[in-house]
C-alpha positions as a Markdown table, in Angstrom:
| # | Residue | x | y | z |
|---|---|---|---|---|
| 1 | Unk | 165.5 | 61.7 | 85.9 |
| 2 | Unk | 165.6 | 65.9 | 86.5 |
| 3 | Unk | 162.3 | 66.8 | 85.5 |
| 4 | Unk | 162.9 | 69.7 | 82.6 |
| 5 | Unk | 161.4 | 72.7 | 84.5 |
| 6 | Unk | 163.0 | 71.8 | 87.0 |
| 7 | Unk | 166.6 | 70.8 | 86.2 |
| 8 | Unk | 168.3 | 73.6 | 86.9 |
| 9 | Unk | 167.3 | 73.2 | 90.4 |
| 10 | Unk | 168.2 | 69.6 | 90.9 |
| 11 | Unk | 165.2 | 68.7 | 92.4 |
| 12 | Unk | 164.0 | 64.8 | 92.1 |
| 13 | Unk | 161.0 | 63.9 | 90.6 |
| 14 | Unk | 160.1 | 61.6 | 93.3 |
| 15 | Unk | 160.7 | 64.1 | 96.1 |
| 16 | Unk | 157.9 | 64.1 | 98.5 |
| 17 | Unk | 156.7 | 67.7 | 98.7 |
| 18 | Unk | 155.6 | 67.1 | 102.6 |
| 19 | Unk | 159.2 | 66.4 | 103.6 |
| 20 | Unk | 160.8 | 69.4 | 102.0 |
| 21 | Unk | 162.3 | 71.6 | 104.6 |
| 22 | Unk | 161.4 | 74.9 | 104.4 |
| 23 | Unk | 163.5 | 77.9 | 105.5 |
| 24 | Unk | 163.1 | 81.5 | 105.4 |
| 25 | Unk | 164.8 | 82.9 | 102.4 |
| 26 | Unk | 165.1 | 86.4 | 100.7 |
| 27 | Unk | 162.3 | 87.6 | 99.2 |
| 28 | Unk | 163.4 | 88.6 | 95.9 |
| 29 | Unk | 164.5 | 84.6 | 95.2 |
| 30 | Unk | 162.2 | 82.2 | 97.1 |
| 31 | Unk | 162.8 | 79.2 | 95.8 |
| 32 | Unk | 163.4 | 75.0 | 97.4 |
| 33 | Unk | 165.8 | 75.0 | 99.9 |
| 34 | Unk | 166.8 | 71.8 | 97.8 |
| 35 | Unk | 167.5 | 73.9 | 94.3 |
| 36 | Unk | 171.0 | 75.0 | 94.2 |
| 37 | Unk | 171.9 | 78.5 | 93.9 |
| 38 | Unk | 169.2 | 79.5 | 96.9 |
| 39 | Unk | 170.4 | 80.5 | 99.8 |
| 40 | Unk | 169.0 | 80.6 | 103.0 |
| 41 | Unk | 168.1 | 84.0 | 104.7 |
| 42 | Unk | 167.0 | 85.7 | 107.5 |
| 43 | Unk | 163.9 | 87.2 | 106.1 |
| 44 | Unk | 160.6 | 86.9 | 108.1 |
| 45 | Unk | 158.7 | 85.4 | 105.1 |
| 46 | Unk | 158.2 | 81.8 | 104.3 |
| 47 | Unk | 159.4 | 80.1 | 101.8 |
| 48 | Unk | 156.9 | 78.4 | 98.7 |
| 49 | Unk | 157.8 | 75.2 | 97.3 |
| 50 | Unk | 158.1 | 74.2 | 93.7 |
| 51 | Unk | 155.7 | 71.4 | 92.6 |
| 52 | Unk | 156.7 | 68.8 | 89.8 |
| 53 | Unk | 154.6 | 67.8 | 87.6 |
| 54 | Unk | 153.9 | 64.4 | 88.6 |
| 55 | Unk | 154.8 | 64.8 | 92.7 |
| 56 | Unk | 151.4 | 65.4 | 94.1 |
| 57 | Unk | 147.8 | 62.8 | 93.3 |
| 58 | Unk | 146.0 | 65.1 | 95.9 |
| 59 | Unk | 146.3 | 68.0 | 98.0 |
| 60 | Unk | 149.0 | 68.2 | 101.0 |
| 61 | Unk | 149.0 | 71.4 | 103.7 |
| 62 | Unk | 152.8 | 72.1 | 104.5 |
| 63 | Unk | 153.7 | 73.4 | 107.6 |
| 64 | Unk | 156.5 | 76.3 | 108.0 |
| 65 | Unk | 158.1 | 78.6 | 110.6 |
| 66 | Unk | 158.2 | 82.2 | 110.7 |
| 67 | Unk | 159.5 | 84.4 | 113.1 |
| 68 | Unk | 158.4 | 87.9 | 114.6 |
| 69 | Unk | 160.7 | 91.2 | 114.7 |
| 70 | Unk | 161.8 | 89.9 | 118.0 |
| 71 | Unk | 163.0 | 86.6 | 116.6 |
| 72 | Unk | 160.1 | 84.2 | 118.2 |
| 73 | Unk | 159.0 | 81.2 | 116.1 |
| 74 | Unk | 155.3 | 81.9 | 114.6 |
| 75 | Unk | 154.0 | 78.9 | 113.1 |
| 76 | Unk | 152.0 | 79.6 | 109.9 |
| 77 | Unk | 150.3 | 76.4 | 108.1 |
| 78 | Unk | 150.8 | 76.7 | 104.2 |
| 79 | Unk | 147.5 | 76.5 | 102.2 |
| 80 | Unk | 146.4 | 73.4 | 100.2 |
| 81 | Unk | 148.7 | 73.7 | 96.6 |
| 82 | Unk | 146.9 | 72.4 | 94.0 |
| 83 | Unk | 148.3 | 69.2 | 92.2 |
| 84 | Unk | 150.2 | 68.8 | 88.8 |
| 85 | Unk | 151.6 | 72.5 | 88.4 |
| 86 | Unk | 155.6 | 72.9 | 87.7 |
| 87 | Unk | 157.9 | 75.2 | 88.8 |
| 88 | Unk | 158.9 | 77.9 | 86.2 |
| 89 | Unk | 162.2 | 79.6 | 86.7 |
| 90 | Unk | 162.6 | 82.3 | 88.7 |
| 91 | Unk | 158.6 | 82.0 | 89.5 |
| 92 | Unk | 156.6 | 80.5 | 92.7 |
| 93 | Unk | 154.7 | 77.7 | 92.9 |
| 94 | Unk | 151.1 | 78.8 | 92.4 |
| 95 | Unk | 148.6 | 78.2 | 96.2 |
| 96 | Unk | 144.5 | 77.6 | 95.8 |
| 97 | Unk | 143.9 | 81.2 | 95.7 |
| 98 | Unk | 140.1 | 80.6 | 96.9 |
| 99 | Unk | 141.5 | 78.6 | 100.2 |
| 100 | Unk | 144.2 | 81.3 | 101.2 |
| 101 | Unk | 143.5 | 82.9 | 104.3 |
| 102 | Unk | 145.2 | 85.9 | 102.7 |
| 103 | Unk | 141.9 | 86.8 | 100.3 |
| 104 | Unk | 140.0 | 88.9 | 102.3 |
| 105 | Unk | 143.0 | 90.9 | 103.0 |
| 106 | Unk | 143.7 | 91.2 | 99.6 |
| 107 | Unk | 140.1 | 91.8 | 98.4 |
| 108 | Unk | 139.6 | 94.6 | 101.4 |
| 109 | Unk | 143.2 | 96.3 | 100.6 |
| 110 | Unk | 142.7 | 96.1 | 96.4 |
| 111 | Unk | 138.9 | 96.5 | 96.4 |
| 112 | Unk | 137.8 | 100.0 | 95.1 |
| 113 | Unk | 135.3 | 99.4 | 92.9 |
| 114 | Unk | 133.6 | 97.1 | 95.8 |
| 115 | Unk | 134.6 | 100.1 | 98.4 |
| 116 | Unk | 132.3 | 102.0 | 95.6 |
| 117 | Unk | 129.7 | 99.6 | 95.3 |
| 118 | Unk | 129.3 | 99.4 | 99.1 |
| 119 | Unk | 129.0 | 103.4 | 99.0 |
| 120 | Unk | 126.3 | 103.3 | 96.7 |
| 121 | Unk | 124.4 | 100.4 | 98.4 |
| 122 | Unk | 124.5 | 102.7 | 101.7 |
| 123 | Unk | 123.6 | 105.5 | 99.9 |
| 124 | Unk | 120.5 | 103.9 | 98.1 |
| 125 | Unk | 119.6 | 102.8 | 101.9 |
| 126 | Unk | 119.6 | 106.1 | 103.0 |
| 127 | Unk | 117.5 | 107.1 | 100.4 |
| 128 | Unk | 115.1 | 104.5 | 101.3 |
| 129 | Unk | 114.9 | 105.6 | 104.9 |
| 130 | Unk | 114.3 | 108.6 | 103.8 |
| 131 | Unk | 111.9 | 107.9 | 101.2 |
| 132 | Unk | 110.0 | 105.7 | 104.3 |
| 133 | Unk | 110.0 | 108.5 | 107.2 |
| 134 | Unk | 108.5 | 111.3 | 104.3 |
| 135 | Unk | 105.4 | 108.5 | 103.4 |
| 136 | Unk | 105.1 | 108.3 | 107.3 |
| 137 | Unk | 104.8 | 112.0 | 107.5 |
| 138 | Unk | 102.5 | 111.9 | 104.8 |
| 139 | Unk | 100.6 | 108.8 | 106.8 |
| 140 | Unk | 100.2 | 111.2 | 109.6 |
| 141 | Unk | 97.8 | 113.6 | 108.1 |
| 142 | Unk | 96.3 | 116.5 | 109.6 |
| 143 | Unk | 92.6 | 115.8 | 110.5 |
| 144 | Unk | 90.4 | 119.0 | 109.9 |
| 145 | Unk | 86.7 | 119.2 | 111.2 |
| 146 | Unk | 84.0 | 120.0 | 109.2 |
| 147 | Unk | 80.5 | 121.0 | 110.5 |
| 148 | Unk | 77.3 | 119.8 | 108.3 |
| 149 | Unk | 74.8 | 122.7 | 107.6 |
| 150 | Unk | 71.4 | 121.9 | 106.0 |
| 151 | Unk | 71.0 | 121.7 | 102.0 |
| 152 | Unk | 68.9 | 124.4 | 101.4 |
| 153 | Unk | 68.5 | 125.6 | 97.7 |
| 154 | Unk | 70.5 | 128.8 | 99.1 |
| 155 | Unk | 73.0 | 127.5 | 100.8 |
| 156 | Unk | 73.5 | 125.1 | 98.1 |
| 157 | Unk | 73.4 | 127.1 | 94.8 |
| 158 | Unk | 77.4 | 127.2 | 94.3 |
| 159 | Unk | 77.5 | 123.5 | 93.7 |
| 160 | Unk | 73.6 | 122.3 | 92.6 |
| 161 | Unk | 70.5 | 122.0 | 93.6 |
| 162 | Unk | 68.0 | 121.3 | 95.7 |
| 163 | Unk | 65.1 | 119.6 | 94.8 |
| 164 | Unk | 62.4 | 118.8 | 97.1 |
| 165 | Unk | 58.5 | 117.9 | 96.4 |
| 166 | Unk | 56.1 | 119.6 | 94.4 |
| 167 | Unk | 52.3 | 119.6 | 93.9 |
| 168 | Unk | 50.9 | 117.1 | 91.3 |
| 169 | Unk | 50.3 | 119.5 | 87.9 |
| 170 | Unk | 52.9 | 122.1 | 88.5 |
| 171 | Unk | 54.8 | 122.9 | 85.0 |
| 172 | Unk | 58.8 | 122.6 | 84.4 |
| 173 | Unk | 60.4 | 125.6 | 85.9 |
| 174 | Unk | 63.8 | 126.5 | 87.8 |
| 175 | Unk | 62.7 | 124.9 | 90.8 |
| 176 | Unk | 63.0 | 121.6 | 88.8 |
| 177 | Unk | 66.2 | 120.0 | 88.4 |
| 178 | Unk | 68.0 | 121.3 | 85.3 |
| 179 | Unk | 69.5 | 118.5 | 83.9 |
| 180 | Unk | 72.6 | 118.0 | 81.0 |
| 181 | Unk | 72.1 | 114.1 | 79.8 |
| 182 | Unk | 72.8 | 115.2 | 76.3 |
| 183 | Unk | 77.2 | 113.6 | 76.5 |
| 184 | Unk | 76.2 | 109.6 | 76.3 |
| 185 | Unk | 73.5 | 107.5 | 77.3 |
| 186 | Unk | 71.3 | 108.2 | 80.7 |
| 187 | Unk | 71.4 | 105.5 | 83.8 |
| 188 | Unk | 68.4 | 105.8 | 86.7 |
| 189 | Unk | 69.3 | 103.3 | 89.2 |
| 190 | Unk | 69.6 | 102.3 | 92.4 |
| 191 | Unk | 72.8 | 101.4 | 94.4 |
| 192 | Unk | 73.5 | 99.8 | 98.3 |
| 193 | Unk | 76.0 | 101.4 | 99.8 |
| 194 | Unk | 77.5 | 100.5 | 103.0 |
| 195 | Unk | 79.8 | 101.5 | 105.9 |
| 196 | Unk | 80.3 | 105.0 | 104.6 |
| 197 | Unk | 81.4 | 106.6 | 108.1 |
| 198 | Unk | 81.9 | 110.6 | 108.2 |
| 199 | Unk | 84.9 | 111.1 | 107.1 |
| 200 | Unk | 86.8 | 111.3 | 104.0 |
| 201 | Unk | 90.0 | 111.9 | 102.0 |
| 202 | Unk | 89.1 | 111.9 | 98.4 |
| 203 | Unk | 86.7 | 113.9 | 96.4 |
| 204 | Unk | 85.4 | 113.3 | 92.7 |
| 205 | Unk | 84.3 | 115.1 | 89.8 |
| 206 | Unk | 82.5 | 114.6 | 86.8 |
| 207 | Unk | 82.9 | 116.6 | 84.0 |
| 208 | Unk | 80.2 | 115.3 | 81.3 |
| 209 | Unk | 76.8 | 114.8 | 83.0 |
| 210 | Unk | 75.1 | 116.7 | 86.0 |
| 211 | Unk | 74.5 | 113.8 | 88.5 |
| 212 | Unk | 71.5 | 113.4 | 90.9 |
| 213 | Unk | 71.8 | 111.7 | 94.1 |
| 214 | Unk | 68.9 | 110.8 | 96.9 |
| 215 | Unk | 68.2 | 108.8 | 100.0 |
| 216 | Unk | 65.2 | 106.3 | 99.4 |
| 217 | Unk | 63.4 | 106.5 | 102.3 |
| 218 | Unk | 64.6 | 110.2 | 103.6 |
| 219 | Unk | 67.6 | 108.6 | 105.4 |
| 220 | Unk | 69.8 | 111.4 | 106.8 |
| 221 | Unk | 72.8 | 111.1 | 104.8 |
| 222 | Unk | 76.1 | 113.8 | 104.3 |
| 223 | Unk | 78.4 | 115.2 | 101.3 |
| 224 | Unk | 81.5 | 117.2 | 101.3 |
| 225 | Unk | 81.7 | 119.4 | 98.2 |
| 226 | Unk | 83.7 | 122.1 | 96.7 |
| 227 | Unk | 82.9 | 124.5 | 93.6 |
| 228 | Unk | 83.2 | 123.4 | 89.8 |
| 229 | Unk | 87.2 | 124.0 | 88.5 |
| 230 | Unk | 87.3 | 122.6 | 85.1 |
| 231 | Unk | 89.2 | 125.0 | 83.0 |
| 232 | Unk | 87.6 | 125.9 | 79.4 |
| 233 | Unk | 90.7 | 127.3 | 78.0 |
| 234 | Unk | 92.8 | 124.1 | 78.8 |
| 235 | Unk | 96.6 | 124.2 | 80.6 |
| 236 | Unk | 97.1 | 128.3 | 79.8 |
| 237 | Unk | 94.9 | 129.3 | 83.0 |
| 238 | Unk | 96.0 | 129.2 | 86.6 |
| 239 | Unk | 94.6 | 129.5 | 90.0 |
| 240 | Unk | 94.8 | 132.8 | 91.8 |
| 241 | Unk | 96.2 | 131.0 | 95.1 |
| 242 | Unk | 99.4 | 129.0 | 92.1 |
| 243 | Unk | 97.4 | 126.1 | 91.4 |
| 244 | Unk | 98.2 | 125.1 | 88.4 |
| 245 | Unk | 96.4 | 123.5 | 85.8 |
| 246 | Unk | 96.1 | 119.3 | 86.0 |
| 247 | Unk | 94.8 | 117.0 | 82.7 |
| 248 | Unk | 92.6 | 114.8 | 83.6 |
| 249 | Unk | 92.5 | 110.8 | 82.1 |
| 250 | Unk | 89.6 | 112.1 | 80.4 |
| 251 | Unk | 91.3 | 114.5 | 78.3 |
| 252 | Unk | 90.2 | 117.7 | 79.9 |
| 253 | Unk | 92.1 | 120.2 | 82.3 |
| 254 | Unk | 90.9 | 121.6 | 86.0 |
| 255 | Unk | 92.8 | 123.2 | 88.7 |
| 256 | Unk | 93.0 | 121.3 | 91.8 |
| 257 | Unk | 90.8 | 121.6 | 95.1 |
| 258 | Unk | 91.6 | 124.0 | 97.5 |
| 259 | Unk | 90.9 | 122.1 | 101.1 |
| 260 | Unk | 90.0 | 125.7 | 102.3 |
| 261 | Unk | 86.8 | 125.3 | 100.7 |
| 262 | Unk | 85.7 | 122.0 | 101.1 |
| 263 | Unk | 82.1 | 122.4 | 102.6 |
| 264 | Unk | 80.0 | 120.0 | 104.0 |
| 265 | Unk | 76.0 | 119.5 | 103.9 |
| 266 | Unk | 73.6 | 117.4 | 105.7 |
| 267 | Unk | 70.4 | 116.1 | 103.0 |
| 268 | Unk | 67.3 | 115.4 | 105.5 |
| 269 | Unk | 64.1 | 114.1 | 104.5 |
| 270 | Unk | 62.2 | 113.6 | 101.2 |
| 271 | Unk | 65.0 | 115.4 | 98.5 |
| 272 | Unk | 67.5 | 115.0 | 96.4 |
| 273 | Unk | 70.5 | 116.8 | 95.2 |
| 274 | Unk | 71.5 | 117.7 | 91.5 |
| 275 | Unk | 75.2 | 118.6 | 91.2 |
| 276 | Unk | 76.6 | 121.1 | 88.4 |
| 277 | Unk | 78.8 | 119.1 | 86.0 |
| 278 | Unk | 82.5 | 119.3 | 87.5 |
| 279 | Unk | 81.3 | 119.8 | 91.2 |
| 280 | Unk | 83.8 | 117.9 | 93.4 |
| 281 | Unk | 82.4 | 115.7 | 95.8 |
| 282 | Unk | 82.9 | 113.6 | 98.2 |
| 283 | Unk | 79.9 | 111.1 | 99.8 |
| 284 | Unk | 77.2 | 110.3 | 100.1 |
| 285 | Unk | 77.9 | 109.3 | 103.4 |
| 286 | Unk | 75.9 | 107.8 | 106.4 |
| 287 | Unk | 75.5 | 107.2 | 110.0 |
| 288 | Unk | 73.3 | 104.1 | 109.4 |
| 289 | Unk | 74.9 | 100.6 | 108.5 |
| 290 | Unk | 73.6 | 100.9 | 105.0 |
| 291 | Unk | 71.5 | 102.9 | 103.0 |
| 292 | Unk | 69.7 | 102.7 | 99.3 |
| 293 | Unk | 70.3 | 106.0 | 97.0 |
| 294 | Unk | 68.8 | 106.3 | 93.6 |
| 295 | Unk | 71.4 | 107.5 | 90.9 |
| 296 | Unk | 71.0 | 109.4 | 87.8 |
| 297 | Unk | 74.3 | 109.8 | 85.2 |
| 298 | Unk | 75.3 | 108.8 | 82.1 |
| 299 | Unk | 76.1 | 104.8 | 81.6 |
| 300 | Unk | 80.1 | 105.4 | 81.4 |
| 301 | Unk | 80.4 | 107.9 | 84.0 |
| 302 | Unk | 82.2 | 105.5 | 86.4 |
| 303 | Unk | 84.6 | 104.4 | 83.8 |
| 304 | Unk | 85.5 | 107.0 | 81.3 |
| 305 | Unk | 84.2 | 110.4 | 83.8 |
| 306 | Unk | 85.6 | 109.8 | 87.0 |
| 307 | Unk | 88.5 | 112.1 | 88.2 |
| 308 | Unk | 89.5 | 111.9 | 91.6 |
| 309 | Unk | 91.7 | 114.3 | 94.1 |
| 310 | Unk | 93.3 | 112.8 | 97.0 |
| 311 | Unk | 93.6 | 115.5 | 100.1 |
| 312 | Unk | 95.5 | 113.1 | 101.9 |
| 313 | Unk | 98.7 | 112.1 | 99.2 |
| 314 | Unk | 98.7 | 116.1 | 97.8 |
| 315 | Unk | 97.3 | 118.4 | 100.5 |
| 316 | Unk | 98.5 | 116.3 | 103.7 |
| 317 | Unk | 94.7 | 116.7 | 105.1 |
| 318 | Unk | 92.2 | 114.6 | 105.7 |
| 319 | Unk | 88.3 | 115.7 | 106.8 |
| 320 | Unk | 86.0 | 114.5 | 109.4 |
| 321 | Unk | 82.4 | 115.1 | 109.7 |
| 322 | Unk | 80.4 | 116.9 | 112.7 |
| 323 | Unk | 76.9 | 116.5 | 113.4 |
C-alpha cells in the first residue's frame, strides 16, 4: 500500500530511507528522487528526503553529494531526521533542528535581539571597569600631614576646653568645664582602647551633649578636630566655600568638614578636654599599645548621636599625624 501523504509520489511504505539515492535537484521542488514528477537538476544543494510515517524505529544519518562552483564532489553528511514524520505535499521533510550543524549559522545571521543583548552585556562591563578604576582612584587617597601643637586653653578655645588641676576649695568658675548633660541621661566611664596609630580618615560629631575625654594616667595621647557646623536654621543655609547643607540620621542638618581646617593637638599630662556640642573629631589616638580614657556623655550618644564624615570616600584625603 501507497501510504496517503504520500501517494502522489509513489513512494513504498517499506522503502528503506538509508537506500534512497539522493540527487541534486532544483531548489524550488526538492523532493525523492523516487516521487514522480521530480526531476533531477544541476543545482548545488542537496536533496531532503520524505519520511513515512511508519519507515523509521530510530534515527539514520544519510549521506549525500554536493558539488562546488567548479563541479568537484563535496561530501556533506545529512543530519539525524527524527522518526515518524510524513511528507506533506509540496513541503520537506523536517531535520532535528537542535543537531544541524547549520544552527549557529542561523542563530549568528537572524540573531538581533542576541546581537543587542550582547551590546548591552559589554556595555554593562564597561561600566563596571569603570565603576572599579574610579573606587581605585578613590583607594589611592592623598595623604596630608598634620603637625600636633599642645592643648592649651588658647589654642583650644575654637573647639573646647581645657581643663587641667585646681586647688582643693576653689569655687565653679569658667576655668571649670562648662558642661550641657541636660538632652538624656549622663554616662562617666571608663573605656580600653587599643591600636589607635596616628592617623585617620573619619571624624565624628555629636550634636546633643558636650563630651569630655582624658588619659588615666597622663598618657600622651592626640585628636584631630575641626570647628562646630551644625546649622540652626536647618537645609536653607550654605557654606561660604558651596558646601551644602547635609541631614544627619539624627534628624538635624550641618554642613560638611572642610579638610582645610582639620587641626590636630597633642593632650600631655594630668588634663582633660571638654568638646563644644557639634565639634568634629577625630581620636583619641596613641603611640602606646593601649591606653585607659575616662568618658563623660549621655547614655545613647553612641547609638542615636553619632554622625560621622569620611575624608577619604568624599574629600579623597586622608591625615597622618607628626610628632
Amino acid at each position: 500500500m501507497v501510504s496517503k501523504k504520500c501517494h502522489s509520489f509513489g513512494v513504498a511504505p517499506g522503502t528503506q530511507l538509508s537506500r534512497i539515492r539522493l540527487e541534486p535537484t532544483c531548489g524550488r521542488n526538492r523532493r525523492c528522487v523516487q516521487c514522480p514528477g521530480t526531476r533531477p537538476h544541476a543545482d548545488t544543494h542537496a536533496h531532503r528526503p520524505c519520511l513515512l510515517p511508519a519507515q523509521l524505529s530510530h534515527r539514520k544519518t544519510v549521506s549525500s553529494t554536493r558539488t562546488y562552483a567548479g563541479g568537484t564532489p563535496r561530501p556533506t553528511t545529512m543530519q539525524a531526521i527524527r522518526p515518524g514524520r510524513s511528507c506533506r505535499l509540496g513541503r520537506f521533510c523536517r531535520r532535528d533542528a537542535a543537531s544541524s550543524p547549520w544552527l549557529p549559522l542561523l542563530q549568528s545571521s537572524s540573531g538581533s535581539g542576541r546581537s543587542k543583548g550582547a551590546r548591552a552585556v559589554r556595555c554593562a562591563t564597561a561600566a563596571a571597569r569603570s565603576a572599579k578604576a574610579m573606587e581605585a582612584v578613590k583607594e589611592e587617597a592623598r595623604a596630608v600631614a598634620l603637625r600636633a601643637v599642645e592643648a592649651t586653653p588658647e589654642s583650644f578655645a575654637p573647639f573646647g576646653q581645657v581643663v587641667a588641676a585646681t586647688p582643693d576649695g576653689d569655687e565653679f568658675g569658667p576655668h571649670d568645664a562648662q558642661l550641657d548633660l541636660t538632652r538624656g541621661i549622663p554616662r562617666f566611664y571608663i573605656m580600653r582602647l587599643e591600636k589607635r596609630s596616628l592617623k585617620f580618615r573619619t571624624i565624628t560629631h555629636h550634636a546633643s551633649v558636650t563630651q569630655c575625654l582624658g588619659s588615666i594616667g597622663g598618657e600622651d595621647w592626640y585628636l584631630g578636630v575641626a570647628k562646630p557646623s551644625i546649622l540652626e536654621d536647618g537645609a536653607h543655609e550654605q557654606g561660604s566655600d558651596g558646601r551644602k547643607p547635609v541631614q544627619s540620621r539624627a534628624g538635624h542638618y550641618y554642613l560638611p568638614p572642610d579638610p582645610a581646617e582639620v587641626r590636630v593637638f597633642r593632650v600631655s599630662g594630668a588634663k582633660f578636654l571638654k568638646l563644644h556640642i557639634g565639634t568634629w573629631h577625630a581620636g583619641p589616638l596613641f603611640k602606646a599599645d593601649a591606653v585607659d580614657f575616662y568618658n563623660l556623655e549621655l547614655s545613647n550618644t553612641n547609638i542615636v548621636d553619632h554622625t560621622t564624615h569620611d575624608f577619604k570616600k568624599d574629600d579623597g584625603v586622608t591625615f597622618v599625624i607628626e610628632d
